[in-house]
TORZAMI-713696 format. One record per residue (C-alpha): residue number from 0; chain; x, y, z. Coordinates in Angstrom, 2 decimals, always signed. Layout:
REM TORZAMI-713696
+-----+---+---------+---------+---------+
!   k ! c !      px !      py !      pz !
+-----+---+---------+---------+---------+
! NUM ! A !       X !       Y !       Z !
...
+-----+---+---------+---------+---------+
//
This chain:
REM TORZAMI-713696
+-----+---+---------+---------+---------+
!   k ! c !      px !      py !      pz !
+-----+---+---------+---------+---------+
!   0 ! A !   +3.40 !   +3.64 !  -21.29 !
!   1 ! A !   +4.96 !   +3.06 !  -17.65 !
!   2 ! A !   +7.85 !   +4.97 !  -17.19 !
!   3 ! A !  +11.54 !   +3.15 !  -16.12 !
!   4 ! A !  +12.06 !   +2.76 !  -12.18 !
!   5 ! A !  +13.75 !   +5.93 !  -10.77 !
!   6 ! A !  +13.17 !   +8.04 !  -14.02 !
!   7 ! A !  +11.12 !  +10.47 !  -11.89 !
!   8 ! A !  +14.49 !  +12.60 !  -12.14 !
!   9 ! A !  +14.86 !  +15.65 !   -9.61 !
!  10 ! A !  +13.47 !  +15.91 !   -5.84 !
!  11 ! A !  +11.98 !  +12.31 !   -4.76 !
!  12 ! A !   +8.65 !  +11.82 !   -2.92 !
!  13 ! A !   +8.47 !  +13.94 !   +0.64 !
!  14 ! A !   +6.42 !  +12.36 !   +3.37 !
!  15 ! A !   +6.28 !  +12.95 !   +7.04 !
!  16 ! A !   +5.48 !  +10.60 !  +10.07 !
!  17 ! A !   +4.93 !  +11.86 !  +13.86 !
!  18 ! A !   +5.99 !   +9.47 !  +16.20 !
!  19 ! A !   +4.80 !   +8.77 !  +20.08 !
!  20 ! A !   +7.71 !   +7.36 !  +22.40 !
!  21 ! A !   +7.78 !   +7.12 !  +26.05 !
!  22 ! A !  +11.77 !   +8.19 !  +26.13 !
!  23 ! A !  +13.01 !  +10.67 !  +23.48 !
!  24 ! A !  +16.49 !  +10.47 !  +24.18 !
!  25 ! A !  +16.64 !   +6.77 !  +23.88 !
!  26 ! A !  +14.47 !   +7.02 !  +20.96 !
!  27 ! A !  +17.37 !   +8.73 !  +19.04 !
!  28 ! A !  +19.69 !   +5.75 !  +18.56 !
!  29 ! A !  +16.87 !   +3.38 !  +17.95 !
!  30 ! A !  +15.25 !   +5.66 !  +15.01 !
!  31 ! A !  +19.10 !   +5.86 !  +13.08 !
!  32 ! A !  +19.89 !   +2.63 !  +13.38 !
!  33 ! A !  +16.05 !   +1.69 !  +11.78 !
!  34 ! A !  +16.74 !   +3.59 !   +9.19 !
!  35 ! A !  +20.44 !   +2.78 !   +8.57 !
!  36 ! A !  +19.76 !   -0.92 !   +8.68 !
!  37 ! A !  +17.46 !   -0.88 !   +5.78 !
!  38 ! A !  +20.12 !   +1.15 !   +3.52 !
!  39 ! A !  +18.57 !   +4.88 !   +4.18 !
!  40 ! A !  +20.42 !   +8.11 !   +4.56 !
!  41 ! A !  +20.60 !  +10.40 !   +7.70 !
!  42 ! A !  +19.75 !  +13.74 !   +5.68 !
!  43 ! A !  +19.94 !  +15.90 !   +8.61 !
!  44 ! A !  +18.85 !  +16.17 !  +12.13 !
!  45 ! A !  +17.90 !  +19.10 !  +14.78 !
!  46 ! A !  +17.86 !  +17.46 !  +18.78 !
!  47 ! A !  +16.30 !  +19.53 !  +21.02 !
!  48 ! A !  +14.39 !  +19.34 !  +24.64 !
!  49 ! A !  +11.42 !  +18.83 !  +23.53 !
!  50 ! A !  +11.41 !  +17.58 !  +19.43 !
!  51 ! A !  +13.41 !  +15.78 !  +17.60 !
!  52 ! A !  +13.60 !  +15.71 !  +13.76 !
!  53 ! A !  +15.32 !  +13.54 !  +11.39 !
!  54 ! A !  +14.84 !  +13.58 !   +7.59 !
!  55 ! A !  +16.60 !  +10.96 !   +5.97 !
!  56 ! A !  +16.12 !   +9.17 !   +2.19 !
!  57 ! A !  +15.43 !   +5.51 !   +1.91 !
!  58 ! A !  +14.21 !   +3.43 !   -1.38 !
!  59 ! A !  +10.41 !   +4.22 !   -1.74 !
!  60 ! A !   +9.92 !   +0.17 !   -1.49 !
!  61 ! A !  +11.34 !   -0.18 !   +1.92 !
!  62 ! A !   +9.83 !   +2.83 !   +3.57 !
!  63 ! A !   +6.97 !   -0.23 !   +4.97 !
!  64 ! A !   +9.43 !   -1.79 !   +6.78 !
!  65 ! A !  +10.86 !   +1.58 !   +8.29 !
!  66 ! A !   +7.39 !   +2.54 !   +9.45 !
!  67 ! A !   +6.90 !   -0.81 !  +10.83 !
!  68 ! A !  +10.33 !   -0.64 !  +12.47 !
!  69 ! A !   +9.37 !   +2.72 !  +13.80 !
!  70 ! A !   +6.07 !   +1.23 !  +15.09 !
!  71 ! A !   +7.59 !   -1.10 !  +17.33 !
!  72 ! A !   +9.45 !   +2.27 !  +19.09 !
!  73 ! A !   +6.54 !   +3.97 !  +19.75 !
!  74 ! A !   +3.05 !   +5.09 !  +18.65 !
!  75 ! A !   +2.95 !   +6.29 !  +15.13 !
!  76 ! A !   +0.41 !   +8.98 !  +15.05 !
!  77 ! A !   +0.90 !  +10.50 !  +11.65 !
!  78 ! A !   +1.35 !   +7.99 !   +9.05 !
!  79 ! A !   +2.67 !   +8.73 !   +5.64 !
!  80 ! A !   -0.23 !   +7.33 !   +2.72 !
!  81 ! A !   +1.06 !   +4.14 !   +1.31 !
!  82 ! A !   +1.61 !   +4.37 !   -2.14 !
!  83 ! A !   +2.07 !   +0.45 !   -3.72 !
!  84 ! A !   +4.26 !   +0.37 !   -6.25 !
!  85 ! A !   +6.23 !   +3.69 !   -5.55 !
!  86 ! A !   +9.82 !   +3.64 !   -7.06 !
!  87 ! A !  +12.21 !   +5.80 !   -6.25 !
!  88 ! A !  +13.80 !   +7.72 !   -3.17 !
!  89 ! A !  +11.59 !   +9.09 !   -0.50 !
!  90 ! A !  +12.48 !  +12.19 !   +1.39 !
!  91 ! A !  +10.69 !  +11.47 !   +5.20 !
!  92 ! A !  +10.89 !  +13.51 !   +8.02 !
!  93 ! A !  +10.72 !  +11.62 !  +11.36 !
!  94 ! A !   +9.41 !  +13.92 !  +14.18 !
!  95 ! A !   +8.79 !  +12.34 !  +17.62 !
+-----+---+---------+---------+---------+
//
């Protein structure tokens, strides 16, 4: 049998994606506001000179359209393995 959508029950799926962008700084408000728009969570953050990190929690069926949001910021140079079908929350990390 196929279990019920979002019976999975305790910590959701983690992936990570590394992202390439020309302006970091800029980068920051662009990267919220992708993943805001598509009804995801801002988890936590950590800013500094040289990385920025942002783990946030969307719906496991719209993290395409975050990494395709994210892919129109910069160069997405580690990708998170699609999984079709996934229900659920995802747990993603956002480094750039």
């Amino acid at each position: 049998s196929v279990p019920a959508a979002g019976s999975a029950g305790g910590v959701g799926n983690l992936a990570e994606v590394t992202l390439h962008v020309d302006d970091s700084e800029a980068a920051v408000g662009q990267i919220e506001q992708a993943v805001t728009r598509l009804d995801g969570m801002i988890a936590g953050h950590a800013y500094e000179a040289r990385s920025h990190l942002l783990n946030v929690r969307i719906e496991a069926k719209k993290l395409p359209l975050l990494l395709d949001r994210l892919s129109s910021l910069g160069a997405i140079k580690n990708r998170p393995p699609a999984s079709k079908g996934a229900t659920g929350m995802v747990d993603l990390t956002i480094k750039w």
